[in-house]
LUMMIVEX-535233 format. One record per atom (N, C-alpha, C): x, z, y; residue in one letter. Coordinates in steps of 0.1 Angstrom, whole numbers, plus 5000, padded with zeros to 4 digits. Layout:
N
XZYa;...
//
This chain:
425
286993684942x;287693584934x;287393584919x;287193734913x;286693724898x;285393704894x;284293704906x;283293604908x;283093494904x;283693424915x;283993274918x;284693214903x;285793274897x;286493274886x;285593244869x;284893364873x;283793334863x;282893274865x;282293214880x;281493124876x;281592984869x;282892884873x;283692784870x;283692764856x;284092924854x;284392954837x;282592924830x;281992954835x;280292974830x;280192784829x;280492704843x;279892614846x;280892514837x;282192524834x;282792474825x;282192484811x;281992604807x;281392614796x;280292514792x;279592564802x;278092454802x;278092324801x;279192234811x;279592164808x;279792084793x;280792164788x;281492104778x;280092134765x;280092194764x;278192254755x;277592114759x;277292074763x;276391914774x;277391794770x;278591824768x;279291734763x;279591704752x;279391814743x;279591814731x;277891734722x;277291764728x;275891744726x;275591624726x;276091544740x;276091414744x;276991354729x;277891384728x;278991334719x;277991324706x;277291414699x;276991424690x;275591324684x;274891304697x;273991194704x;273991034702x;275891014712x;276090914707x;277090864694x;277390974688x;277790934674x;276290874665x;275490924665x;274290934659x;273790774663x;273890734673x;273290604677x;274790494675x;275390524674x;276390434674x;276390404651x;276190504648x;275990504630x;274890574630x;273590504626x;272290604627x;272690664610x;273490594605x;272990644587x;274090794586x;275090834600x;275290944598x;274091054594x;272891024598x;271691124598x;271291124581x;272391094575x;271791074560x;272791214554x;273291304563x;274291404562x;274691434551x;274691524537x;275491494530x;275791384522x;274891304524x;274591184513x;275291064522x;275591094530x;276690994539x;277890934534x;278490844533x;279290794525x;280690814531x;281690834531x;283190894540x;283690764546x;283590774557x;284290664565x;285490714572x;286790614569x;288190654572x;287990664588x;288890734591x;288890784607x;290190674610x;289790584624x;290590454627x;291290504637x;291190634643x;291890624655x;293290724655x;294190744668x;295490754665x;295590914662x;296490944657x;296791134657x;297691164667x;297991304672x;298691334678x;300091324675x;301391284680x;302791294669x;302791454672x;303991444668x;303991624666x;305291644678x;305391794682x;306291794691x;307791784685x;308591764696x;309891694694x;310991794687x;311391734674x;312191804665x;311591834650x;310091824650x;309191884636x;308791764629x;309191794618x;308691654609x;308291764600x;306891634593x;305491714583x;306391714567x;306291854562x;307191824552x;305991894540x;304491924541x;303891974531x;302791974538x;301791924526x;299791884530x;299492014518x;298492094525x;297492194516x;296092094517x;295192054507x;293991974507x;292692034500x;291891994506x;290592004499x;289791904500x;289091844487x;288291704492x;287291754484x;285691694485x;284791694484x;284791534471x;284291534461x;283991434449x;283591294461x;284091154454x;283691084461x;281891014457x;281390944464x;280490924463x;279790874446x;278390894447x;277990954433x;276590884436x;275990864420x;274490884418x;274091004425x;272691024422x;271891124424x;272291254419x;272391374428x;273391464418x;272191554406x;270891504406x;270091564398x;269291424392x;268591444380x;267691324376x;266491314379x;266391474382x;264891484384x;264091424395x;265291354406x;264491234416x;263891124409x;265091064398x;264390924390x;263290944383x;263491114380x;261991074363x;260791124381x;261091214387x;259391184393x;259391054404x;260090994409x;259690864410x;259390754400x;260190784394x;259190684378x;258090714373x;257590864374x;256290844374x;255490884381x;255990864395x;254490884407x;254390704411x;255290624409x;255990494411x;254490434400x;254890454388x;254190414378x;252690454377x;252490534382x;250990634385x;250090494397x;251090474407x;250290424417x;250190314414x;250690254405x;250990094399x;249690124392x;249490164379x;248390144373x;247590194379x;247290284388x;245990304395x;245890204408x;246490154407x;246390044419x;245890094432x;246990194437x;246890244449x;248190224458x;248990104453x;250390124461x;250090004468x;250690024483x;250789944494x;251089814485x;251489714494x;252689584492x;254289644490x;254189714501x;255389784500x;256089844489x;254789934487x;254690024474x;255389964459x;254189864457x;254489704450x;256589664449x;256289634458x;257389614458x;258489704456x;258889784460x;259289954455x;259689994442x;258089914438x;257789964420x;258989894413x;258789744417x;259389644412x;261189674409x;261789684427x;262489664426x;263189854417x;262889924421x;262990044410x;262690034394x;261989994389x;261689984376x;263289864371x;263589784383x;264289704373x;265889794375x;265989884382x;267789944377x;267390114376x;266290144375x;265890264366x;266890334353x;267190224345x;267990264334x;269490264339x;269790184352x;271190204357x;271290334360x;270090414369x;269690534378x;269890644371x;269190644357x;269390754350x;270590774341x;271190674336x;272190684329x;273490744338x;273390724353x;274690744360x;274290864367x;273590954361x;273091064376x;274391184376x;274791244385x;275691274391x;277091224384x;277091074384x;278291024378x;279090954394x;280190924395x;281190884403x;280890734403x;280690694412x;280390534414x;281890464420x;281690354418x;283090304425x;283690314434x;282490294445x;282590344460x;283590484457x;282990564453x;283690704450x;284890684446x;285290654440x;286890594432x;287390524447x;287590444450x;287590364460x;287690474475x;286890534475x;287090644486x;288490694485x;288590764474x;290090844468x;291490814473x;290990674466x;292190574467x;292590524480x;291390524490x;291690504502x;292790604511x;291690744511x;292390854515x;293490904510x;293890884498x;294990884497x;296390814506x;296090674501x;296890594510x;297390634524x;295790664530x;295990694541x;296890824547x;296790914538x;297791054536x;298890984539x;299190924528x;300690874524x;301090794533x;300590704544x;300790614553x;300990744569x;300290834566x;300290904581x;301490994578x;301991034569x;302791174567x;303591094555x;304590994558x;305290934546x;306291074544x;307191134555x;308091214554x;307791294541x;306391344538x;306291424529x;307091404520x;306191254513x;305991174499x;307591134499x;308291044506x;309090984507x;310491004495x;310791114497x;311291184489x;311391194474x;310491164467x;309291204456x;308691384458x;308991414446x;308791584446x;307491594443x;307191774439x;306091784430x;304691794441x;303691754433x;302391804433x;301391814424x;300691914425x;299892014421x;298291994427x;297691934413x;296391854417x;295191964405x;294692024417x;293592094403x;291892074412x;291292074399x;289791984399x;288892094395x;287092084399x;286392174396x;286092054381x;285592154371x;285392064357x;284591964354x;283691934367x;282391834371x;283691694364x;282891614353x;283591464358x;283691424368x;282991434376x;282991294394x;284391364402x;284691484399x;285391554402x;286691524400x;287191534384x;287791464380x;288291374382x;287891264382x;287591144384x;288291074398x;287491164412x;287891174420x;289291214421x;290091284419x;291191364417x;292091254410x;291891184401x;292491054392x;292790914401x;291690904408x;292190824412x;292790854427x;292790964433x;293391004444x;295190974440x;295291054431x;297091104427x;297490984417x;296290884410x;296890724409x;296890654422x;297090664430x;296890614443x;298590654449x;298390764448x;300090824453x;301090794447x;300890774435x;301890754426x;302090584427x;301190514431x;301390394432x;302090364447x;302090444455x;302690434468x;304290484466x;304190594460x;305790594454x;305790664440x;306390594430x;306390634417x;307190764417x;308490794424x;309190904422x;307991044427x;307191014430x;306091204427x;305891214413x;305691324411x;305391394396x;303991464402x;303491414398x;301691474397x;301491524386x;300791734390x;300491754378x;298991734383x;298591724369x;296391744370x;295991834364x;294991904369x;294492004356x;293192034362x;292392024353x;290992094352x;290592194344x;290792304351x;290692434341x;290092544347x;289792644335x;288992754338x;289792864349x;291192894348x;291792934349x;292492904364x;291892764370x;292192774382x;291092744392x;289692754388x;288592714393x;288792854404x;289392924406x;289293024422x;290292934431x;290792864429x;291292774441x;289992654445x;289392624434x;288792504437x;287292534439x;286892614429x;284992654429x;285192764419x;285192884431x;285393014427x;284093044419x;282393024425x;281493024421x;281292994411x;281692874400x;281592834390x;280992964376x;280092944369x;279693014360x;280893104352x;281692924349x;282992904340x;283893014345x;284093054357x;285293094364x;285393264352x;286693304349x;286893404343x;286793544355x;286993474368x;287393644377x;285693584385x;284993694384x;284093714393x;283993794404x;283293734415x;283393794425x;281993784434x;281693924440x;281093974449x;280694004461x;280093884465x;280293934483x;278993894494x;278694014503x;277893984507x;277093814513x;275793794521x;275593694522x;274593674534x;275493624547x;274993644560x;273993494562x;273593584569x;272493444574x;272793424591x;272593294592x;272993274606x;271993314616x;272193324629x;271693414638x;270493314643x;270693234645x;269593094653x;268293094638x;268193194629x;267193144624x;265893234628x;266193324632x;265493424643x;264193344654x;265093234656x;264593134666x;263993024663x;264292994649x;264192854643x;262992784645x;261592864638x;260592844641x;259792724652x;260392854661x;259592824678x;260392694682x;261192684676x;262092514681x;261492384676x;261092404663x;260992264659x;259492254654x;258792104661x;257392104651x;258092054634x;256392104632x;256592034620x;256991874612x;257891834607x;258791694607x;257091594598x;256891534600x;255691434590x;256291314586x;257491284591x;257791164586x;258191144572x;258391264559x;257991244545x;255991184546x;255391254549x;254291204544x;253691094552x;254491064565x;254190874570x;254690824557x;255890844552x;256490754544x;256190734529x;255190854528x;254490854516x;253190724515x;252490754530x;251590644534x;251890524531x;252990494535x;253290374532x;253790284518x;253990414512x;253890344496x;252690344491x;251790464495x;250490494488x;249390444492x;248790394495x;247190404496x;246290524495x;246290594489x;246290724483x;247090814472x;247290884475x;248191004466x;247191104456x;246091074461x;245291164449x;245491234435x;245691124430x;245491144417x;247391094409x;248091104421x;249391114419x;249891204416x;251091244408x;252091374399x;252591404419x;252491584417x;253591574435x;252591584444x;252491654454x;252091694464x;252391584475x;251891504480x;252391374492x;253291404499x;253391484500x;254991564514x;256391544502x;256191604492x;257291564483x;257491444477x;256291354478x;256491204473x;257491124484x;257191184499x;257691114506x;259391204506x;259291314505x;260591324503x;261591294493x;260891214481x;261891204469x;262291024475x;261090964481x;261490854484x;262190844497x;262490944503x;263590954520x;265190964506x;264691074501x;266191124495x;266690984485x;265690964480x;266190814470x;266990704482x;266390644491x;266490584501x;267990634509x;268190724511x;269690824517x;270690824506x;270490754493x;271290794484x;271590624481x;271490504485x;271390384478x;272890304486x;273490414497x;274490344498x;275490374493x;275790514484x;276690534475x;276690494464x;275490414458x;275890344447x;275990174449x;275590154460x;275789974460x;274789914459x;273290004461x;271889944462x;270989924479x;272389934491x;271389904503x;270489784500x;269489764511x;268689714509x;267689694501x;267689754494x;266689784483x;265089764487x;265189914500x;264589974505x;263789964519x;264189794521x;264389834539x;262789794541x;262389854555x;261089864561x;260289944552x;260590034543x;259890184539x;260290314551x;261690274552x;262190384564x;263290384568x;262890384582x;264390354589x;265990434594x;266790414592x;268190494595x;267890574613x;266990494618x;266390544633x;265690654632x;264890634622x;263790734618x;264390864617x;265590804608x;266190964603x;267091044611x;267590964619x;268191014630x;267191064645x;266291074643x;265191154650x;265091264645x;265191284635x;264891374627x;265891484624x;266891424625x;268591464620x;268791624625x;268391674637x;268791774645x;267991904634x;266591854634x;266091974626x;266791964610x;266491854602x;267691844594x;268791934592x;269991904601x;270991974603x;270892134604x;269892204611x;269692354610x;269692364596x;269092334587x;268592354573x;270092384566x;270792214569x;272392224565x;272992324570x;272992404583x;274092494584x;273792624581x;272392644574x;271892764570x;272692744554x;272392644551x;272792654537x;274492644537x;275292604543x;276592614542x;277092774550x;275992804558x;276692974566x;276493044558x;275693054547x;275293174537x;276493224526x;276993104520x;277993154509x;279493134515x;279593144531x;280893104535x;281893244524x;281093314530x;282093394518x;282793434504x;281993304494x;282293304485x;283693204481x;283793174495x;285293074493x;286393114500x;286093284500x;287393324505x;288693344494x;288493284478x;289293284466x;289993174471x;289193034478x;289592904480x;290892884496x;290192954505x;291093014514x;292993084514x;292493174504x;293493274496x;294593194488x;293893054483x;294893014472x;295592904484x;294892894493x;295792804504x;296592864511x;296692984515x;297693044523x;298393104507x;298693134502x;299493154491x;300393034487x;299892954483x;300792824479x;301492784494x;300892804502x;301692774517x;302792824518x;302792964515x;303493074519x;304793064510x;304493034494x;305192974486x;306392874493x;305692774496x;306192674501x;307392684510x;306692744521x;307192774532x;308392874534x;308792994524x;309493034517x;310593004512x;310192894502x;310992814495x;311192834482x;309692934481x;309792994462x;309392864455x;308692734461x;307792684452x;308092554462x;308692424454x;309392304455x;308092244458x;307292244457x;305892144461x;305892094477x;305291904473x;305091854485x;303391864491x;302591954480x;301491874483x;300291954473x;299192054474x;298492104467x;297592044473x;296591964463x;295491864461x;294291954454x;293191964460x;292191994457x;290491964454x;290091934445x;288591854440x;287791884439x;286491954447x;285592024442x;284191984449x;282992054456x;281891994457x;281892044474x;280691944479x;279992014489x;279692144491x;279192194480x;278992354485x;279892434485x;281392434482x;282792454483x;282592394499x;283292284503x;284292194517x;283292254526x;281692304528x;280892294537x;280992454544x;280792564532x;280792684534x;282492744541x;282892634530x;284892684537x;285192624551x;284492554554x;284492484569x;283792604579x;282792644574x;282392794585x;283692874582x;283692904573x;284493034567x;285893044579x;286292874578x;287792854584x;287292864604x;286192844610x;285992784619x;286292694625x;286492604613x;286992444615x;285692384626x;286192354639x;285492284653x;284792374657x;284692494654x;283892574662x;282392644648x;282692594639x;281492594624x;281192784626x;282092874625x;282093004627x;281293054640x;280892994649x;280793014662x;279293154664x;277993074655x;277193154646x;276293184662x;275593114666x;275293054681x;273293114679x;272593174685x;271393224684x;270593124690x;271093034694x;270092914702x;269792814693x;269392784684x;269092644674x;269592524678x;269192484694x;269492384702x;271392374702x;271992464703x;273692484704x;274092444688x;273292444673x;274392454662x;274792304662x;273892204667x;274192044662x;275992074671x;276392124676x;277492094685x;278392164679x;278292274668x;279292324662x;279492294646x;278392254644x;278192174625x;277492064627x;278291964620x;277191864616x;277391844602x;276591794598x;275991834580x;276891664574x;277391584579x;277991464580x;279291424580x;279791584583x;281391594580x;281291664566x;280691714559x;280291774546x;279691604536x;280391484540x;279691384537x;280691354519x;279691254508x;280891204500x;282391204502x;283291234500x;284991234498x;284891324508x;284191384516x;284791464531x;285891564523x;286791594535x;287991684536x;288591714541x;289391844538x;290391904548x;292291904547x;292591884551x;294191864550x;294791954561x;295292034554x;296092144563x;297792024568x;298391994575x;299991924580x;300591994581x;301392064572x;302892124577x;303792084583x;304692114591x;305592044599x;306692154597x;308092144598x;309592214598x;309892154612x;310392264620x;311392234629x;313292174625x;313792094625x;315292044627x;315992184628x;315892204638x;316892324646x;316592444636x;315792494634x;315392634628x;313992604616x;314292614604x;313792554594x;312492694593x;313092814600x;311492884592x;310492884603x;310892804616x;309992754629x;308792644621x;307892704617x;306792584609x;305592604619x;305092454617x;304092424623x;302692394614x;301392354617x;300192314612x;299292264621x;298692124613x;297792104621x;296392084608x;295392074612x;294392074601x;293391934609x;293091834598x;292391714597x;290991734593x;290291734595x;288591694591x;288391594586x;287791504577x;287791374576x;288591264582x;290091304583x;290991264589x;291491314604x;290391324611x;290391344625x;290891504627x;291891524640x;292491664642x;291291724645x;291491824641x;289991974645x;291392074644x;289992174651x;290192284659x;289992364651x;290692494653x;290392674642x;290692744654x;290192854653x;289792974659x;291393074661x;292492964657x;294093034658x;294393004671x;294493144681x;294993064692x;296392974695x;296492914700x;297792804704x;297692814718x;298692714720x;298992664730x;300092534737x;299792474721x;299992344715x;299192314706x;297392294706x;297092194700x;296792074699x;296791974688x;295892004680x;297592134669x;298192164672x;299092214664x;299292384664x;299392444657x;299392604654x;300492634647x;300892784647x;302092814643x;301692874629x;302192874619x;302292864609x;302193034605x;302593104609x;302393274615x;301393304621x;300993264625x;299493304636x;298593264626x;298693104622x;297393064612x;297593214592x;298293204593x;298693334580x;297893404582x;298293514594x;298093624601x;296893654600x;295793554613x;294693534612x;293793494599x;294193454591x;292893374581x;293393504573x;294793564566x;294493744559x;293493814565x;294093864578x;293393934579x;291493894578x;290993744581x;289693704580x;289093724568x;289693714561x;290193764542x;289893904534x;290693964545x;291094104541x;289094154543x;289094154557x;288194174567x;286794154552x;286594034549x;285394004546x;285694074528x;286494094523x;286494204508x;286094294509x;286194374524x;285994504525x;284294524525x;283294404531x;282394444537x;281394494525x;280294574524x;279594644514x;278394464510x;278594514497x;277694404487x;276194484483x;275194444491x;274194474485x;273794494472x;
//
């Protein structure tokens, strides 16, 4: 019988692994420009939530949002496309395409540079959405008024983001008191890492296990230097090595729907193309978000603390709001084992099913839901949102998408505790 037992167990497993894969497959074909993973623009999640079990209404949101969408977060794509762009113009080695490329680039060039890692509308507009939408899913919070507590990493787009999030709430009901602050002094809630930060911290830096394997999985990707071809004629005597020409023009191209310039680009490279590609892609993303998971265990720490506050009843707050970057929301999503991100899988072919680099997209975030029980007020509940949508953590239940408010504590200290202790090279 404990045979038989575990085989079901094995074949279920398998299953669901094949399922999750499939799922991941046809998200990919259904939106190929998810394959543009961080540079993906945040799309509101349309479909319904769980209600909560009978008697618990949501009476406090813990958050974390990623800046909404932005220029280029460096310049140095514009100035070497401006002059490998301008190189093949006067040397008269650019396709038609190329040509055209030139054109249409040279003429918002001075838009490009002047706004590089600045907050585009879209981005504002994101904020203002997700907010609403908070405030439309969990009115019980807001309803009320009462305080919140909105702190920002010091980045403007940041800011910015955060501004127009908490003018957004306040426009849904004027009775909230929103504080804001962007300061040195609270960058360990938001971007512990920061230069700026006054408390520094030390902690080791694991590498995921599938990179062992990495290699032998994937050929080498050529579609930067097809796409180089296609601007160039030849790259000779161009600034850049061809493999990086094509990659400044993939990353330029992945970056034109956050500012309001699709089409720019089309038939240089296609959203298909990139989603062929996406799976080796994504390895690269979850190397780079598994590595510093533990530098956001300050970010972790200030969420179960203000929780605990809350929950307590030391600290009147409806709502701690948080603004900071991808390299913050991406690493804290392993850290948390939000969907399975912790899982740390030796097969390269298994990570697409536990990270995708696309929930780490413009505005992405996390919203912890508190819930109170009626009957017994210190009976608290939680559920946690991904880009809206319920996900899973590594707390066991047996009510989810919902966890007990004790268990989720319990576990993420001790995950806490656990990872302070470990020796720092």
């Amino acid at each position: 019988m404990k045979k038989l037992f575990t085989f079901f167990f094995l074949v279920l497993f398998a299953f669901s692994a094949w399922a999750q894969g499939q799922s991941v497959s046809d998200q990919l074909k259904a939106d190929p420009r998810k394959a543009y993973g961080n540079d993906y623009p945040y799309q509101p999640f349309k479909g319904r939530l769980t209600k909560a079990p009978s008697g618990y209404k949501p009476f406090y949101i813990s958050h974390y949002s990623r800046h909404g969408s932005r220029y280029y977060w460096t310049g140095q794509l514009y100035t070497d496309l401006d002059k490998q762009l301008a190189a093949g113009h006067e040397k008269h080695v650019l396709t038609p395409r190329g040509e055209k490329l030139y054109n249409d680039f040279m003429a918002v060039k001075d838009e490009l540079n002047a706004g590089v890692g600045e907050l585009t509308q879209l981005g504002w507009d994101q904020h203002q959405g997700i907010a609403r939408t908070m405030y439309g899913n969990f009115p019980e919070v807001f309803k009320k008024g009462g305080n919140v507590m909105a702190i920002s990493s010091l980045n403007v787009r940041c800011v910015l983001s955060m501004s127009a999030f908490c003018q957004e709430l306040v426009q849904c009901n004027p009775k909230l008191e929103i504080r804001e602050e962007s300061a040195r002094h609270t960058l360990d809630g938001v971007v512990p890492t920061d230069r700026q930060n006054p408390v520094k911290h030390k902690v080791p830096r694991p590498k995921p296990r599938y990179e062992a394997n990495r290699e032998r999985f994937f050929s080498i990707n050529t579609l930067p230097t097809d796409v180089a071809r296609r601007i160039f004629s030849s790259t000779e005597d161009i600034p850049g090595e061809e493999r990086r020409i094509g990659e400044n023009i993939i990353n330029l191209y992945k970056s034109l729907p956050n500012i309001g310039k699709e089409g720019m680009m089309d038939g240089i490279v296609t959203d298909e193309e990139l989603a062929r590609i996406w799976e080796a892609d994504n390895l690269g993303s979850y190397s780079w978000v598994f590595g510093p998971q533990y530098e956001t265990v300050p970010v972790l720490e200030d969420i179960l603390k203000k929780a605990e506050a809350v929950v307590s009843g030391k600290s009147d707050r409806v709502a701690d709001l948080r603004f900071g970057h991808d390299t913050i929301l991406g690493p804290l999503t392993v850290l948390m084992g939000i969907n399975g991100a912790d899982r740390d899988p030796e097969d390269p072919s298994e990570v697409k099913n536990i990270y995708q680099n696309w929930e780490t997209c413009k505005a992405s975030n996390i919203q912890l839901v508190f819930y109170k029980s009626k009957k017994s007020p210190g009976d608290v509940l939680l559920k946690c949102l991904l880009n809206g949508q319920e996900a899973s953590l590594p707390v066991p239940t047996t009510m989810f998408p919902y966890y007990k408010w004790s268990d989720f504590r319990d576990f993420y200290t001790n995950r806490c505790n656990t990872i302070k202790k470990l020796p720092v090279e």
